[in-house]
C-alpha positions in Angstrom: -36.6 18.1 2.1 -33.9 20.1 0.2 -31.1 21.5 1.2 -30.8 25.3 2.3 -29.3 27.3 -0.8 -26.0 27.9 1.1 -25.6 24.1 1.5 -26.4 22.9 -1.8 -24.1 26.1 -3.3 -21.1 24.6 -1.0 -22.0 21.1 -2.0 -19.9 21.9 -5.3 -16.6 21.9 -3.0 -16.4 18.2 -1.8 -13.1 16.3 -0.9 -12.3 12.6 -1.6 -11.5 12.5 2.2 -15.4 11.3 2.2 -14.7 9.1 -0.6 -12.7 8.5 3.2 -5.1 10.1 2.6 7.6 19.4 -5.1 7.4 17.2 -8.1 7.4 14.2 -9.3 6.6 13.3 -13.1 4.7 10.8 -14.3 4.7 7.3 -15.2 6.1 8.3 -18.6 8.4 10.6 -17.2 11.8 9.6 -18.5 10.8 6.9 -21.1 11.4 6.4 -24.1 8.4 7.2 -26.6 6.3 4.0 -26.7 8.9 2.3 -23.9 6.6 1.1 -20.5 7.3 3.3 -18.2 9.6 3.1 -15.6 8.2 5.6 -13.0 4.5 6.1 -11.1 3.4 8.7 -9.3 0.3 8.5 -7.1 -1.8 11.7 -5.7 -2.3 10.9 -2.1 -4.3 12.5 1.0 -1.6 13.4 2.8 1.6 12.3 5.0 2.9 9.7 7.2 3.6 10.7 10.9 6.2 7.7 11.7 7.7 5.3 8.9 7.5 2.8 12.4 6.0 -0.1 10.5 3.9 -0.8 14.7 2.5 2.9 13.5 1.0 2.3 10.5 -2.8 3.1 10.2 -4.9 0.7 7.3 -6.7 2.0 4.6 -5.3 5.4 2.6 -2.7 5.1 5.5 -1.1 1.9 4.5 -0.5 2.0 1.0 2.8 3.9 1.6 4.2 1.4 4.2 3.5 -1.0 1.2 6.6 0.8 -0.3 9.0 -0.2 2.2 8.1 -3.2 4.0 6.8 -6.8 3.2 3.8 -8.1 5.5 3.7 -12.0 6.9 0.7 -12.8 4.6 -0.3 -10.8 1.3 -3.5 -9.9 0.9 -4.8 -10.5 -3.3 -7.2 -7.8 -5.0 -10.0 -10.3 -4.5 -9.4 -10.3 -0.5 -8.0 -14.1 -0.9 -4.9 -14.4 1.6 -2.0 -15.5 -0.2 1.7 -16.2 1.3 4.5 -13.3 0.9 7.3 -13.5 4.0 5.0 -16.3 5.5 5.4 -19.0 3.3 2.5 -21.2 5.1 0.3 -20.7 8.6 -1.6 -23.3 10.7 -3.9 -23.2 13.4 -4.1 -26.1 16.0 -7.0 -27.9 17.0 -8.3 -25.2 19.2 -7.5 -22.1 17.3 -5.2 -20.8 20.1 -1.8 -20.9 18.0 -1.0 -20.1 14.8 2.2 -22.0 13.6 4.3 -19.5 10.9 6.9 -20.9 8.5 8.6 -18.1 6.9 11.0 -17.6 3.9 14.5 -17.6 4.3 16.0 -15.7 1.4 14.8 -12.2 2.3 17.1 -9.6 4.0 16.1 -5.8 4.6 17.5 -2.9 3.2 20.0 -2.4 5.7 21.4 -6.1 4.9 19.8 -7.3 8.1 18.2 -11.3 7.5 14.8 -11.8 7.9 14.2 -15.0 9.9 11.9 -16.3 12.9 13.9 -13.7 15.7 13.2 -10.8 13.0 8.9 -11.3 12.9 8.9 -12.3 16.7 10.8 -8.6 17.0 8.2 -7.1 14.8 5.6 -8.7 16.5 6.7 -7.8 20.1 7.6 -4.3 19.3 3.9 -3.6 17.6 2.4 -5.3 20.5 4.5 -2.7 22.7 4.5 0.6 20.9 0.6 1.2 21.7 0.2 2.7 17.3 -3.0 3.0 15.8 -3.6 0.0 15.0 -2.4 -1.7 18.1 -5.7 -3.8 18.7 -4.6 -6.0 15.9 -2.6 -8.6 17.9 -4.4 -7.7 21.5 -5.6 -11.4 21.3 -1.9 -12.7 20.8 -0.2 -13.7 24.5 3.7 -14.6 23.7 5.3 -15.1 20.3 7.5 -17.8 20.4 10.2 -19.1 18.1 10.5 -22.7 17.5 13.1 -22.7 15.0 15.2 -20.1 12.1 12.2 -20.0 10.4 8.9 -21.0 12.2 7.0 -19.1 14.7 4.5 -19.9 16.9 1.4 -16.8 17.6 -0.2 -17.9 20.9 -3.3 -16.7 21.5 -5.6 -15.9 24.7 -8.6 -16.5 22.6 -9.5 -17.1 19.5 -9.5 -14.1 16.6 -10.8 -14.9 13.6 -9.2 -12.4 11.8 -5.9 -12.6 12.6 -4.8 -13.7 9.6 -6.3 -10.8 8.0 -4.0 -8.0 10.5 -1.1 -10.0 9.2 -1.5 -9.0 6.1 -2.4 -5.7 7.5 -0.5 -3.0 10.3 0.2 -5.9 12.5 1.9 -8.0 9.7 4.3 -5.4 8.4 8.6 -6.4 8.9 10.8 -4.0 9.1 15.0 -4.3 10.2 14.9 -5.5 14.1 18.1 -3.2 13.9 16.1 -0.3 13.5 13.0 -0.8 15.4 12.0 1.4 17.8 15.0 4.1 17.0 14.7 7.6 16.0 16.0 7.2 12.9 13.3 4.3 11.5 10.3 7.5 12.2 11.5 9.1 9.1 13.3 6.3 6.9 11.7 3.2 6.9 13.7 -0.2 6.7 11.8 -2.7 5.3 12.5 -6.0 3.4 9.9 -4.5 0.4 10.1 -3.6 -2.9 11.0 -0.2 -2.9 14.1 2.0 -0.5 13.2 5.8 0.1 15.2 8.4 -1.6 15.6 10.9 1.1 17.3 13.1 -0.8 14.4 13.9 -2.9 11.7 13.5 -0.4 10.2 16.9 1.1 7.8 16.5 4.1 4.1 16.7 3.2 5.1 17.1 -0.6 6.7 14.1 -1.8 8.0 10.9 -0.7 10.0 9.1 -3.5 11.6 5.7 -3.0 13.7 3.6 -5.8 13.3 -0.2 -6.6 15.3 -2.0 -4.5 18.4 -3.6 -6.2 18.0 -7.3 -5.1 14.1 -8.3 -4.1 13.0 -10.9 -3.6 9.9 -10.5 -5.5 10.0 -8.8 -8.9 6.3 -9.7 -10.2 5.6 -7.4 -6.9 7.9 -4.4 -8.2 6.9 -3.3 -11.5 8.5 0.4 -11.5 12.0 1.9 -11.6 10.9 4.9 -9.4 7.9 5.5 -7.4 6.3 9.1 -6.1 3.7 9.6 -3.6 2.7 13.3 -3.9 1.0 14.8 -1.1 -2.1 16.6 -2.3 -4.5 17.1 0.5 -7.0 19.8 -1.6 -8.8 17.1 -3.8 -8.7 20.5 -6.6 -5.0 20.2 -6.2 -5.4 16.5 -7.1 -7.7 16.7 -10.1 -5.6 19.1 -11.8 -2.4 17.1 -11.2 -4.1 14.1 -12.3 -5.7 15.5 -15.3 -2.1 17.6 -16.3 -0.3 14.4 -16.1 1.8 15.1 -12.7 0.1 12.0 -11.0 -0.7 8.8 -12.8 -3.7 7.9 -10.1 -5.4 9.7 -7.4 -8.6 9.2 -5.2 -11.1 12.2 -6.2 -14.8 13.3 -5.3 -17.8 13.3 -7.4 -17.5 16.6 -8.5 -14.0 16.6 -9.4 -14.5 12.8 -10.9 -16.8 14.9 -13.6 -13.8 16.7 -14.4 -11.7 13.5 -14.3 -13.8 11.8 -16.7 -14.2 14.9 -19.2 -9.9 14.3 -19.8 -10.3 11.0 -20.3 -9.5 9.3 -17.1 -10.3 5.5 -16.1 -12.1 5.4 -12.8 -12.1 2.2 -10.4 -15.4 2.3 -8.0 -16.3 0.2 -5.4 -18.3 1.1 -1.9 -15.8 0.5 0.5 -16.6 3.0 3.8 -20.1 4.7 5.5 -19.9 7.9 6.5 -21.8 9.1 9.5 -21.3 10.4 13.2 -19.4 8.7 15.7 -21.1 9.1 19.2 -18.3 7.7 20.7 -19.5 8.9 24.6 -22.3 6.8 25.1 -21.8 6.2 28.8 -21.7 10.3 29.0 -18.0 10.6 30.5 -17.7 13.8 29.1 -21.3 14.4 27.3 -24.3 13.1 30.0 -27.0 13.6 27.2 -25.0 11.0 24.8 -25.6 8.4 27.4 -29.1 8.7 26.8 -30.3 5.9 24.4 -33.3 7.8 23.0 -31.1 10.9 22.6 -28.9 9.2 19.8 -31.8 7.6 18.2 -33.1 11.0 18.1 -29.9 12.2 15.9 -30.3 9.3 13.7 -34.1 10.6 12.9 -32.9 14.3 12.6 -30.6 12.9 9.3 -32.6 13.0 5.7 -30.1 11.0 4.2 -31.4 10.3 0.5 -31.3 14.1 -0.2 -27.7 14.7 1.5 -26.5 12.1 -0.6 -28.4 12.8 -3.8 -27.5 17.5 -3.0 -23.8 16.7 -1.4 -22.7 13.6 -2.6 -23.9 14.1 -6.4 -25.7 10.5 -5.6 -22.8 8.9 -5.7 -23.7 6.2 -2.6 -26.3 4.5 -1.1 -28.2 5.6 2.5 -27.9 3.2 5.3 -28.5 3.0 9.0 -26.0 0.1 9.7 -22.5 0.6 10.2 -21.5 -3.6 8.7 -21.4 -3.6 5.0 -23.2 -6.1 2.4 -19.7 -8.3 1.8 -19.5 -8.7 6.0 -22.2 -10.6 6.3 -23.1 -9.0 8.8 -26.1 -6.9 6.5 -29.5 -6.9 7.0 -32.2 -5.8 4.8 -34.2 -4.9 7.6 -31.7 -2.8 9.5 -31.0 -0.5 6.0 -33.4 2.4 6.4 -33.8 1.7 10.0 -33.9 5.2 11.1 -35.9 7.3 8.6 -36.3 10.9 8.1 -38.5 12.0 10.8 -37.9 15.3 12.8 -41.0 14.7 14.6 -40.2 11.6 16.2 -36.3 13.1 16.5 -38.0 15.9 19.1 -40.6 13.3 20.6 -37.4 11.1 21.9 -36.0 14.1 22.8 -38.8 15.5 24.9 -38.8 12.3 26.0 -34.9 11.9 27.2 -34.8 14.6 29.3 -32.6 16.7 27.4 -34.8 18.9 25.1 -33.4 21.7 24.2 -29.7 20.7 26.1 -27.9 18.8 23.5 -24.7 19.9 22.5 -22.3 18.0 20.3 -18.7 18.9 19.3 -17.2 17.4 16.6 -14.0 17.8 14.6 -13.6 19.0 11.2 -12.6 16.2 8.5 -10.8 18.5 6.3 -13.0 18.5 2.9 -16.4 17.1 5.1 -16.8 21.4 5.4 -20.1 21.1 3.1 -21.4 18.0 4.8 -20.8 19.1 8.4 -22.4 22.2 7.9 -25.7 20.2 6.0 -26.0 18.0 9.7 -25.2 21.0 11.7 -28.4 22.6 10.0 -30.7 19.1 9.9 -29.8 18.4 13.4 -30.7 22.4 14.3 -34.1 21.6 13.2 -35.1 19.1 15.7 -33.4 21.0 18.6 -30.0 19.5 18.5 -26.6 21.8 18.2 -23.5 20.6 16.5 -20.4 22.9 17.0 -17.8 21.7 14.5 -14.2 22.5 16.1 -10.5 22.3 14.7 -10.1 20.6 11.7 -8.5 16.5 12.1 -4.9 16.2 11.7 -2.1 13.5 11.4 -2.3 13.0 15.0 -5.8 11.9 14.9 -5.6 8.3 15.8 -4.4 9.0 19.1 -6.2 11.9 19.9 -9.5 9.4 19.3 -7.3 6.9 21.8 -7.2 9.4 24.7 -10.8 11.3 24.4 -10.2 14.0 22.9 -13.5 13.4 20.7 -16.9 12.6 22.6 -18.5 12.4 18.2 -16.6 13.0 15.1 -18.0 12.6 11.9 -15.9 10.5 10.3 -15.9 7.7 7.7 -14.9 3.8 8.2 -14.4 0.8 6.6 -16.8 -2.1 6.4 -14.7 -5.4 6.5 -15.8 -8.9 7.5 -17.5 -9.1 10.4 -14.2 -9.5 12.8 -12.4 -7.5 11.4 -15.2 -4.8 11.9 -15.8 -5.1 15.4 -12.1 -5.0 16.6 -12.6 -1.7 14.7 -15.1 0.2 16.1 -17.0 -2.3 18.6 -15.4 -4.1 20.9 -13.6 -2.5 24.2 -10.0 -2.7 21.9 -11.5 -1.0 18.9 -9.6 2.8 18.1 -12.9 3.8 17.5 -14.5 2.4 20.9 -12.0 5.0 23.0 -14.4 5.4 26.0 -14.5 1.2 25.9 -18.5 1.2 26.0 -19.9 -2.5 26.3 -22.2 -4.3 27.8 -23.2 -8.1 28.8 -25.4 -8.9 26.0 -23.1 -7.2 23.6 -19.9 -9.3 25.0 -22.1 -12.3 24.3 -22.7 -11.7 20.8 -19.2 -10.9 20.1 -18.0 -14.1 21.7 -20.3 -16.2 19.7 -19.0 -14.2 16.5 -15.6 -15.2 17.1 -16.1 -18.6 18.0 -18.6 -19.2 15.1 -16.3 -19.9 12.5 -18.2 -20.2 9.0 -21.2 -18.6 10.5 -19.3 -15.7 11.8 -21.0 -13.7 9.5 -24.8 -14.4 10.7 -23.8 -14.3 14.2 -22.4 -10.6 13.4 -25.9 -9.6 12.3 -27.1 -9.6 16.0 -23.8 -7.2 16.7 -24.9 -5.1 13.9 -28.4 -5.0 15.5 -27.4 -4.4 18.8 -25.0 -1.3 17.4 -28.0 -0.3 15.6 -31.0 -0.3 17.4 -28.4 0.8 20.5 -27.6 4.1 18.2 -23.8 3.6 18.6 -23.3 5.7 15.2 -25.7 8.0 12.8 -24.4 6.2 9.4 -25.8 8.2 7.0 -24.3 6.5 3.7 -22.1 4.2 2.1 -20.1 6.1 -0.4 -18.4 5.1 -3.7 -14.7 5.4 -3.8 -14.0 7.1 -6.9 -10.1 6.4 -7.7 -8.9 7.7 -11.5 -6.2 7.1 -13.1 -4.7 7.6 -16.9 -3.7 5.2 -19.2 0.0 4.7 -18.9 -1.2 2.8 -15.8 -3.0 -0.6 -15.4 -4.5 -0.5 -11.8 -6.7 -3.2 -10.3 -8.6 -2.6 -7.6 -8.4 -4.0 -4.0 -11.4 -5.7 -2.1 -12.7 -3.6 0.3 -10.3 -0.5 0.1 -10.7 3.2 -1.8 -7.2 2.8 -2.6 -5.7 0.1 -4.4 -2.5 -2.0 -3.0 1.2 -0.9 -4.4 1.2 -3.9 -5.9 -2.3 -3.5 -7.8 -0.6 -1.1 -10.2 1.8 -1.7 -13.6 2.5 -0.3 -16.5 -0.2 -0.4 -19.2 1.7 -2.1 -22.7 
């Protein structure tokens, strides 16, 4: 089918939110004429709600605690896990303790020494402060410190991807001094490679920070001065991008077009598929989502080749599964699982019960106007009414925590297969809020995380499970389409639409 005229006239104004977050110059600014530079300055989607290193969030979200604070493990641009603050880890024979030894020349900003007490503090507090990201360490028991610079992680059952969190939220230091205080929500103190200026920091405009006189690690800090500009209209971004104000930026494919006609480098790589949640499926707040055949039905409402090919300028692949090629977890036969079929959409629904009763709110993603509007119309075909409501905000990781959101249409990272699940799975994921499970599903995510190597094929029967259950209405897997100019060299980062801080340095 095509797309109504309205629809594919709108599809021109996209945002690089489904790519998915006052001045500053850029990376030449201040250098001499063919000097490196000594300053970046990055377009980003928008703020940070708490500099609280147990509130930080992962994807666009994390890149700025990067800034500030050191993690326990580093994570490379391939994905390979490499030591930073941890200098080596160990499991024991059962996989129920990690053993940390940890470096012991690193202090934080506010002079404070980074030792075994500081990362059990971190630990505890993230454990305690119920952020975001929270279900990182909900596997870890007690952290325990054997000596000034070894730590024991103790676990209550094996998670495979722990190692991964710590180079993630969950593995993020900052001062024990200041956790937990007022003052640590809007200046972080971190061990990293860069301190904020606050002078020259403005709420949702800029954040600036300076290289820290001192670290411990200068192949990680390669600038003088580092901006993150807050640009939340990916228009906004293009231009700053393409007038020099920003050095790199995450854009959409039709501003990319604009991108690439100045010039700019871009970095691709799928890293997210965007879809519907349908987060209610035991009906707590929406009976007709607890009907199986009801959210197969939205799946079959979807066309998604010609959304992606009229809205997304092509730029993606259509999928049914929510686990992504590099997890393992893919499956050939799960990839157009749900085709385009409006017939068979109205069948199940005739068949559910709730013909002609389905009503689903959803949130606005700022920038997802276009493609809301495109599923609001597809899904108004078979009998189905979307109502998008108030657009997402900064506080939207806890307003998915308490229920606010029976669907949202959103779009989420595809990691390895652990990593996944604690995501948007199991009964700790964020985005499992109303905790829906089930026997056979419990099973299969046991055997993932006792499976070791074959974690991977074991996931595929989660993935079917998620799939043929209708959990989600993935629609796509889209390519993250970061530019940047060519003062900057910036390497891209496994499995994320926005590189690392580290992933960036001067070009020569």
């Amino acid at each position: 089918m095509k797309l109504g005229p309205k629809a594919a006239a709108a599809a021109l104004v996209l945002s690089a939110s489904l790519a998915l977050t006052a001045c500053g110059g850029g990376a030449g600014a201040g250098s001499n004429a063919g000097a490196a530079p000594t300053s970046l300055t990055l377009g980003t989607l928008r703020d940070i709600t708490s500099w609280d290193p147990a509130q930080a969030h992962v994807g666009h979200a994390l890149q700025p605690y990067q800034a500030a604070y050191d993690t326990l493990i580093l994570r490379e641009p391939d994905g390979k896990l490499s030591p930073m603050l941890a200098t080596a880890w160990k499991y024991n024979d059962t996989n129920t303790k990690l053993t940390v030894d940890l470096r012991t020349d690193v202090t934080f900003s506010d002079g404070a020494k980074f030792n075994a007490e500081a990362a059990k503090a971190n630990l505890d507090h993230f454990k305690k402060a119920n952020g975001p990201q929270m279900a990182q360490l909900a596997s870890v028991s007690d952290i325990a410190v054997v000596d000034e610079d070894t730590i024991d992680i103790n676990l209550t059952a094996t998670e495979p991807a722990l190692e991964y969190f710590l180079s993630q939220a969950a593995g993020l230091m900052g001062s024990p001094q200041s956790l937990g205080t007022d003052a640590i929500k809007t200046v972080p103190v971190g061990s990293g490679p860069y301190v904020m200026d606050k002078a020259a920091s403005v709420k949702d405009s800029q954040t600036v920070f300076t290289a820290r006189d001192g670290y411990w690690n200068k192949d990680l800090q390669k600038y003088k001065k580092l901006t993150l500009k807050i640009l939340t209209d990916p228009t906004a971004r293009t231009n700053a991008l393409v007038s020099g104000q920003v050095d790199a930026t995450l854009l959409d494919p039709k501003n990319g077009k604009q991108a690439e006609g100045a010039k700019m480098k871009l970095e691709a790589n799928q890293v997210d598929w965007s879809g519907l949640l349908l987060l209610d499926r035991d009906g707590t707040k929406n009976p007709a989502l607890a009907n199986v055949k009801v959210r197969q039905a939205i799946n079959h409402a979807f066309d998604r080749k010609t959304i992606l090919e009229q809205v997304m300028l092509g730029q993606g692949t259509p999928t049914s599964q929510p686990f992504g090629k590099d997890s393992g977890a893919w499956t050939e036969e799960l990839e157009n699982y749900y085709s385009y079929d409006p017939a068979k959409a109205k069948q199940l629904l005739k068949e559910s019960g709730f013909e002609g009763n389905v009503t689903i709110d959803v949130p606005t993603l700022p920038g997802a106007e276009t493609l809301i509007s495109v599923l609001q119309q597809q899904l108004a075909d078979v009998g189905i009414t979307l109502k998008p409501g108030a657009a997402i905000t900064n506080t939207f990781t806890a307003d998915v925590a308490a229920q606010k959101y029976h669907a949202m249409f959103y779009n989420l990272f595809q990691g390895e297969p652990t990593v996944a699940i604690d995501q948007i799975v199991s009964t700790k994921a964020l985005y499992n809020p109303f905790k829906n499970t089930a026997p056979e599903l419990e099973a299969k995510i046991q055997a993932v995380r006792t499976g070791g190597e074959e974690a991977g094929t074991l996931a595929q029967d989660v993935n079917k499970y998620v799939v043929e259950q209708a959990w989600f209405a993935p629609l796509f897997r889209t390519n993250q389409m970061y530019y940047h100019n060519d003062k900057v060299n910036v390497t891209p980062q496994a499995q994320q639409a926005v590189p690392s801080i580290y992933n960036y340095s001067p070009a020569k």
